[in-house]
VEXTOR-258243 format. One record per residue (C-alpha): residue number from 1; x negated, z, y negated. Coordinates in steps of 0.2 Angstrom, whole numbers. Last residue first. Example, Ala and Ser with C-alpha at 12.3 -4.5 7.8 and 13.67 -1.06 7.14 Angstrom:
<rs>
> 2 -68 36 5 .
> 1 -62 39 22 .
</rs>
This chain:
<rs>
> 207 -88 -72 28 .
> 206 -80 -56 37 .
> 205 -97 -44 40 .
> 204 -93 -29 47 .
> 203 -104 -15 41 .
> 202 -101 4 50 .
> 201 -109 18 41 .
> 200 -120 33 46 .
> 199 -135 30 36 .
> 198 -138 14 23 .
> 197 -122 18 13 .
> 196 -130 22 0 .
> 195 -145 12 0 .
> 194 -133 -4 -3 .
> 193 -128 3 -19 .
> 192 -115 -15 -19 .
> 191 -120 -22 -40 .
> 190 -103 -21 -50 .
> 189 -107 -7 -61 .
> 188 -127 -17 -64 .
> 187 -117 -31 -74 .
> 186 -113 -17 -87 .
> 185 -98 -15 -96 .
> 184 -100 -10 -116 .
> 183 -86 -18 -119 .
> 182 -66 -15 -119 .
> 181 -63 4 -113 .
> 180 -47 13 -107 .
> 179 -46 28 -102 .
> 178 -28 29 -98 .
> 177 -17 15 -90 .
> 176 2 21 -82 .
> 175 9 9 -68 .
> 174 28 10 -66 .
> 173 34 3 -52 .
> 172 53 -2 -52 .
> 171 64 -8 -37 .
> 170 78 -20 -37 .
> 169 68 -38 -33 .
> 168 51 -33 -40 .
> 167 55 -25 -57 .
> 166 36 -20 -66 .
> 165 33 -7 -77 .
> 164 17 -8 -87 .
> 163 9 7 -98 .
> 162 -4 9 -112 .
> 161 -13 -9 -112 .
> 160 -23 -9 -128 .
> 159 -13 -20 -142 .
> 158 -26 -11 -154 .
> 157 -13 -4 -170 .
> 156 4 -3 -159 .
> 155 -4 1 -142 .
> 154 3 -8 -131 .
> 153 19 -6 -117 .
> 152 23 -19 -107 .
> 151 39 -22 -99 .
> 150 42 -34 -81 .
> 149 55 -39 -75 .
> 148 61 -51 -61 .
> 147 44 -51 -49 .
> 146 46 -61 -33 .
> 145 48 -77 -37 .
> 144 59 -92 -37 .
> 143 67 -98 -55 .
> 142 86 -102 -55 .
> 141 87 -90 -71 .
> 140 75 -85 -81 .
> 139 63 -71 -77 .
> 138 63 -56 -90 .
> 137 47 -51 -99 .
> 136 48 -38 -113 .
> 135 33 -32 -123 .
> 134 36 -14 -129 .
> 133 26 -10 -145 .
> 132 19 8 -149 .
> 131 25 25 -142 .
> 130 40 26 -153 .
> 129 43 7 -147 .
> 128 45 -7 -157 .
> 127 52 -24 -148 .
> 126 41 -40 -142 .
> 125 50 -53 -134 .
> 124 51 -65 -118 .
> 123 58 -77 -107 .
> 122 51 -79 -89 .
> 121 46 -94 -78 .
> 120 34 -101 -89 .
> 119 24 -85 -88 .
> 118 19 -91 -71 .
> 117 19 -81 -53 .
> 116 6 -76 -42 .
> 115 13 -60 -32 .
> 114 14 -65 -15 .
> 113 -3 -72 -15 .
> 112 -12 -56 -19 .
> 111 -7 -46 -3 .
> 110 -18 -50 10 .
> 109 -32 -43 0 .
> 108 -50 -47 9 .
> 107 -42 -61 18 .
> 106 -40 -72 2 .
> 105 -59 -76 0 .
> 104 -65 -79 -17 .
> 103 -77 -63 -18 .
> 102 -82 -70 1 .
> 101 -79 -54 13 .
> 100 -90 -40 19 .
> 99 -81 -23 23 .
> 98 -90 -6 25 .
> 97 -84 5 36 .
> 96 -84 24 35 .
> 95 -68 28 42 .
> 94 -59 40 28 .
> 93 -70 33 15 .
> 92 -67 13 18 .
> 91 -79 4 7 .
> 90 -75 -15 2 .
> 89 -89 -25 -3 .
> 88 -85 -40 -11 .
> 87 -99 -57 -12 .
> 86 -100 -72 -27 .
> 85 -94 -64 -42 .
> 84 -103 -46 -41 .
> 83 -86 -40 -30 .
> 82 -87 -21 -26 .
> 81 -76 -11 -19 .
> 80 -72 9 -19 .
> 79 -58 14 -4 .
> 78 -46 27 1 .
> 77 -44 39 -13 .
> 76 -49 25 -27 .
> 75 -61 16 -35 .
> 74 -61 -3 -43 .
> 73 -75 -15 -45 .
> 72 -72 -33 -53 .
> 71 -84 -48 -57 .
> 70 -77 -64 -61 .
> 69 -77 -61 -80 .
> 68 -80 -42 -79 .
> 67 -66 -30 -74 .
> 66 -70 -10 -71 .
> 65 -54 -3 -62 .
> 64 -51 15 -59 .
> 63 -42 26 -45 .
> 62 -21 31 -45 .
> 61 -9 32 -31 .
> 60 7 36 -31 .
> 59 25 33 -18 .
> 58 43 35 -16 .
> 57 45 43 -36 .
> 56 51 25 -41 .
> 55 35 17 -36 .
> 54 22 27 -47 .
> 53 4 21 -52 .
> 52 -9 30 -62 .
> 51 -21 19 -69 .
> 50 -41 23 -73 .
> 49 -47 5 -84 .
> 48 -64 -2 -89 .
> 47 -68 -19 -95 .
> 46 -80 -34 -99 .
> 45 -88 -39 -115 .
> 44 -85 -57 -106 .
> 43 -66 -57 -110 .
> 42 -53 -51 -94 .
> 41 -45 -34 -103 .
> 40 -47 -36 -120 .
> 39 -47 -54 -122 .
> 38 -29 -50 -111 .
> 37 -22 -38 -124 .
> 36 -26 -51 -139 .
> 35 -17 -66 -128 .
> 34 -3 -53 -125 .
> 33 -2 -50 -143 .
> 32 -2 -69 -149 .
> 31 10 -73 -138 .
> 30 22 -58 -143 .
> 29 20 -65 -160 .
> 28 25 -83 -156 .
> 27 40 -76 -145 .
> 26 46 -66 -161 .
> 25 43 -80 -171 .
> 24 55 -91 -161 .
> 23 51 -106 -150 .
> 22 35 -103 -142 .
> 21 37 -109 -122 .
> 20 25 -99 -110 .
> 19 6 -103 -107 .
> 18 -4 -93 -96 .
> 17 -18 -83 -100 .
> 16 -7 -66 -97 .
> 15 -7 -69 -79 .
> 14 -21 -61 -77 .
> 13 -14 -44 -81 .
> 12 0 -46 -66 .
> 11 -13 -53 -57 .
> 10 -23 -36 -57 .
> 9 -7 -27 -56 .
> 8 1 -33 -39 .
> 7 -17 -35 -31 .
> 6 -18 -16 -35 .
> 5 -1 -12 -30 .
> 4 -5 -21 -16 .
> 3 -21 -15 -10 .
> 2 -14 4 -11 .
> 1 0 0 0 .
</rs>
């Protein structure tokens, strides 16, 4: 469950870069936000996140994220990874396995696919909220795909991500950001600490 939420929010964020119809001023101004929040989060100065996720009180997990151009790193209670671009290391706590995959392979997350979705395929509009500004995504009709809603909350002065709640079919995850740094990323946080894990771990290499 932990792989998907993270596969769900990692390409929730990506998705950001896409292009969506601008037909009103409102629309052209939450563009211009969500382009903002994803320099933030995806541009070359590189980023760091820690989010809290809920699923409608069912299910939480939380762990950090450091984001680099192609190059990603995330910790949590079950598994750190690494990805320097071209290999991803996946280190399973509980069993002491260390996973090898391709960065751009799709085995090492299952779940990614089902959640790739177009910006064209949802209306959208920025409101004030008392906690900053609430950008509002809702799927247009006779459009295919899994994710229906989905509600941004930024920072009013910075466009920093603050909180995202996502609607995937009828149920509601709400994913909470804190902590969060744009720049100042180094290459070396997304470098496997291969000495580490030299003693008393498993390696099975999926390339």
């Amino acid at each position: 469950m932990g792989n998907k939420i993270l596969a769900l929010f990692l390409v929730l964020l990506s998705s950001l870069a896409g292009h969506a119809d601008e037909e009103t001023p409102n629309s052209i101004q939450a563009r211009r936000i969500f382009d903002t929040a994803y320099n933030q989060v995806f541009g070359e100065q590189g980023s760091k996140l820690h989010y809290d996720v809920n699923i409608i009180g069912l299910y939480k997990t939380n762990g950090t994220i450091w984001l680099k151009g192609k190059k990603q790193k995330f910790i949590d209670n079950r598994v750190t990874s690494w990805s320097d671009g071209k290999t991803a290391y996946m280190a399973y706590k509980k069993k002491k396995t260390v996973e090898i995959y391709d960065a751009n392979s799709n085995k090492k997350d299952k779940f990614s696919g089902r959640f790739k979705f177009s910006l064209d395929d949802f209306t959208y509009n920025i409101k004030n909220n008392s906690d900053g500004l609430m950008l509002i995504l809702k799927q247009k009709k006779k459009v295919k795909g899994t994710i229906k809603e989905v509600r941004a909350l930024v920072d009013r002065t910075t466009y920093a991500p603050i909180k995202i709640r996502i609607k995937v079919a009828f149920i509601w995850t709400t994913i909470r950001i804190s902590d969060f740094q744009s720049g100042s990323v180094s290459d070396e946080e997304f470098v496997f600490p291969a000495d580490k894990y030299s003693s008393g771990w498993k390696f099975h290499d999926n390339r």
